[in-house]
C-alpha positions as CSV (number, residue, x, y, z in Angstrom):
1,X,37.4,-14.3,27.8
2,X,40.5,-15.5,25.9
3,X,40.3,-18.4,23.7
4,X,37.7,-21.7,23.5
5,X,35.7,-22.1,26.9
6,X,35.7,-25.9,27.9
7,X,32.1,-27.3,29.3
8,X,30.8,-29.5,31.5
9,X,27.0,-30.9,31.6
10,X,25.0,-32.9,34.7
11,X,21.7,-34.5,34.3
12,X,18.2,-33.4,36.3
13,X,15.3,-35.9,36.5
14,X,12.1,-34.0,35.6
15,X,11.7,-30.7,34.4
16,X,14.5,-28.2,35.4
17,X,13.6,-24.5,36.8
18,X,16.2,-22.9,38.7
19,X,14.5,-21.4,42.3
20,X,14.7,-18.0,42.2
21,X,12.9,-16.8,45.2
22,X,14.0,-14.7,48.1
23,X,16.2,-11.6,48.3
24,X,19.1,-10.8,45.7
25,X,22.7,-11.5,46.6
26,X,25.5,-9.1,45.9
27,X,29.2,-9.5,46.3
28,X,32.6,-9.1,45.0
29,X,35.7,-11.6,44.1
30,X,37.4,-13.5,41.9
31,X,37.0,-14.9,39.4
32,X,38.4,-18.9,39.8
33,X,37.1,-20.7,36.4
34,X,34.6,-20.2,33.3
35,X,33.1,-23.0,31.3
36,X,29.8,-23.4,29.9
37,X,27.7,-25.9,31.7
38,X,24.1,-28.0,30.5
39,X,21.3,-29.4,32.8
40,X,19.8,-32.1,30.6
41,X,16.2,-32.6,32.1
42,X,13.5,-34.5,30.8
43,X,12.3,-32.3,29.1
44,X,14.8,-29.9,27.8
45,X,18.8,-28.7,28.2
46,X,19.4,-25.4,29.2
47,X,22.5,-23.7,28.7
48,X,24.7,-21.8,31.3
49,X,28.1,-20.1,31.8
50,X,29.3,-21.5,34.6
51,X,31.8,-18.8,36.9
52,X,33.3,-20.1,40.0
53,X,34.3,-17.0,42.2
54,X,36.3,-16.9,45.1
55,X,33.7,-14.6,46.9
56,X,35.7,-11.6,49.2
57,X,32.6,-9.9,50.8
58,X,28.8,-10.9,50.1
59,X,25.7,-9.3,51.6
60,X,21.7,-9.6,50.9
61,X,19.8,-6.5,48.9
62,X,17.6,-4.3,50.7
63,X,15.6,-2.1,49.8
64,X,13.9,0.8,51.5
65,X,9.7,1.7,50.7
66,X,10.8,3.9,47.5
67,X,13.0,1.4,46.4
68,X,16.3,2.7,46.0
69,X,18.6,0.1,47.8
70,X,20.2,0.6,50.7
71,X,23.7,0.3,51.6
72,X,24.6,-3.0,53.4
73,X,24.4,-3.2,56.8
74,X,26.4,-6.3,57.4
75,X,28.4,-9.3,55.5
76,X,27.6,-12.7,55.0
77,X,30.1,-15.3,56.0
78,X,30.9,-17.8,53.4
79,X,28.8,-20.1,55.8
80,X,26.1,-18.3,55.6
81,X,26.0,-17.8,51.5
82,X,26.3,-21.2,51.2
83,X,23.6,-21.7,53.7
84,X,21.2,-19.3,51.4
85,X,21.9,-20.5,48.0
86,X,21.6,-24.1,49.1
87,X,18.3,-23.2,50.7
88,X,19.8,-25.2,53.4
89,X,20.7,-28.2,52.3
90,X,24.6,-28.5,53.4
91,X,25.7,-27.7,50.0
92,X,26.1,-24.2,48.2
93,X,23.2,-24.6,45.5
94,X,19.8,-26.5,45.8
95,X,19.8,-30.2,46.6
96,X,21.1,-32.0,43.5
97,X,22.0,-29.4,41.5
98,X,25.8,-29.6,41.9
99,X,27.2,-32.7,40.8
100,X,29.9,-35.2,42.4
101,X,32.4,-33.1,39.5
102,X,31.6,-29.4,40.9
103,X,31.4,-30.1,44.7
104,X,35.2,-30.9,45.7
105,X,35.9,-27.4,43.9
106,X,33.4,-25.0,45.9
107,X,32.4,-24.4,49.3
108,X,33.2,-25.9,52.1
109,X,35.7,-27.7,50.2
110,X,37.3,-24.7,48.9
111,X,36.5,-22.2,51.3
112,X,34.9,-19.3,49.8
113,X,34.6,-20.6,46.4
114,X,31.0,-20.8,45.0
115,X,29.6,-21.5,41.2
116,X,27.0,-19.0,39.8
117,X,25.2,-19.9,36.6
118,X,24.4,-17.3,33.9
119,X,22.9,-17.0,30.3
120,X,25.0,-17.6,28.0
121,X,24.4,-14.6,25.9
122,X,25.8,-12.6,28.9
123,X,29.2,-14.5,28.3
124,X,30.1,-12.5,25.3
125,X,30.2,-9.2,26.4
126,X,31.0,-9.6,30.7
127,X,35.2,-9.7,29.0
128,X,35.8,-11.8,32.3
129,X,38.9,-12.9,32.5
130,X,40.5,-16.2,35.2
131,X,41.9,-13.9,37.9
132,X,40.2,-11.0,37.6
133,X,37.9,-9.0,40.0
134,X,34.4,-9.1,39.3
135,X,30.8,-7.6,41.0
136,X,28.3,-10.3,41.2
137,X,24.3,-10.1,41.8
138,X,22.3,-13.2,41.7
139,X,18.1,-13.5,40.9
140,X,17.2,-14.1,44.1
141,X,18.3,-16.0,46.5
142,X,19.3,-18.5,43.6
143,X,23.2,-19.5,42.4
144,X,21.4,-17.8,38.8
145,X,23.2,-14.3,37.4
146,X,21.8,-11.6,37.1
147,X,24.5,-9.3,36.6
148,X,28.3,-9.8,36.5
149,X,31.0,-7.0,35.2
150,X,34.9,-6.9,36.0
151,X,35.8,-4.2,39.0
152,X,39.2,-3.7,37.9
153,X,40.4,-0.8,35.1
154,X,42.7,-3.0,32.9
155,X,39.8,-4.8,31.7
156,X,39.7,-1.8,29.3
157,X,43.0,-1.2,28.6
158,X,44.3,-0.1,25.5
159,X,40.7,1.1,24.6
160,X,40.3,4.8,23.6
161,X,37.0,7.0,24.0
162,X,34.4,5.5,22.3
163,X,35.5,1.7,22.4
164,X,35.4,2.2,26.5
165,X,32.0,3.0,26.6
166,X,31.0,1.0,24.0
167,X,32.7,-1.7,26.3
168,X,30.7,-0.5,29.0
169,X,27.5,-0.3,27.9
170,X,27.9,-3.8,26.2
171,X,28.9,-5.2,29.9
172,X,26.4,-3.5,31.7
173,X,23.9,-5.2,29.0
174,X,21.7,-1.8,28.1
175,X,24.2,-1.3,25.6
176,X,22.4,0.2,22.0
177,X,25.3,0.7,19.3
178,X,22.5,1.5,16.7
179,X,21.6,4.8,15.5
180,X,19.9,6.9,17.6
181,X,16.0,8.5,16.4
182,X,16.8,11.9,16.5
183,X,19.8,10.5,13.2
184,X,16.8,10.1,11.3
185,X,15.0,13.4,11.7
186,X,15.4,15.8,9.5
187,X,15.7,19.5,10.8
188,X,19.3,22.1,11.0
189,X,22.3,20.2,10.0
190,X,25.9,21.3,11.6
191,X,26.3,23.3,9.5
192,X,23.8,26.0,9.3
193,X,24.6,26.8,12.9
194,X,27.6,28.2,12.4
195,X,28.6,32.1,13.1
């Protein structure tokens, strides 16, 4: 992400909790916009980073009974992921979540196009980028992220070695650039195992 994000904000009467029940969506596509979006609810305002994606293929997580997931056995229709994260309710997110400023810009309107909501912590290090290709998976059955990392190389272009995998390890969120235990032992050094 380039530059200042702009953001957006709706209102929620009562206390705000995203649904996050049902099975996991995963997909791939591109990404349309980034802002940062609030809920103000009555009792407190959450923060979000709002990516619309222009969704190419979408299917739900499985799982088999040691779970390692399986491969996808079929693809959702953009009907039909709308249809799940709007637990339906004719729009692609839970009753009242979207407001009349994001609907004309998703699905159906914009066929295809749906807005997924993530921490904003994640924001720093995803390096998304309008335009760009990017591998989605949602908590649940919910519009929430749970992960989201660029598909394409260039996102790490110009990066050498170390600063790739730093990159990468940042993105995939597991990222540790501290020292590691084992630098605090004390024991052999280099040197003495020389010939």
């Amino acid at each position: 992400m380039s530059g200042r994000m702009r953001s957006t904000n709706s209102e929620w009467s009562g206390k705000w909790e995203p649904d996050c029940a049902g099975d996991s969506i995963k997909g791939v596509g591109i990404v349309r916009d980034l802002r940062f979006h609030s809920v103000t609810s009555s009792t407190d305002i959450s923060r979000y980073w709002a990516v619309r994606i222009e969704v190419a293929e979408s299917w739900t997580r499985s799982f088999d009974k040691y779970g390692t997931e399986k491969d996808p056995t079929s693809k959702m229709s953009s009907d039909e992921l709308a249809k799940v994260f709007g637990k339906d309710s004719g729009v692609p997110a839970p009753p009242k979540v979207f407001d009349s400023d994001i609907l004309p810009h998703v699905h159906p309107k914009v066929s295809g196009v749906f807005e997924l909501w993530g921490e904003p912590e994640r924001a720093q290090n995803a390096r998304l980028e309008v335009g760009g290709e990017v591998s989605f998976t949602t908590r649940g059955s919910s519009i929430m992220i749970e992960k989201i990392h660029p598909t394409n190389v260039s996102s790490f272009a110009g990066m050498e070695g170390g600063e790739v995998m730093d990159a990468m390890s940042k993105v995939s969120g597991t990222g540790n650039t501290g020292k590691l235990a084992q630098d605090a032992m004390e024991g052999c050094s280099d040197g003495e195992w020389s010939d």
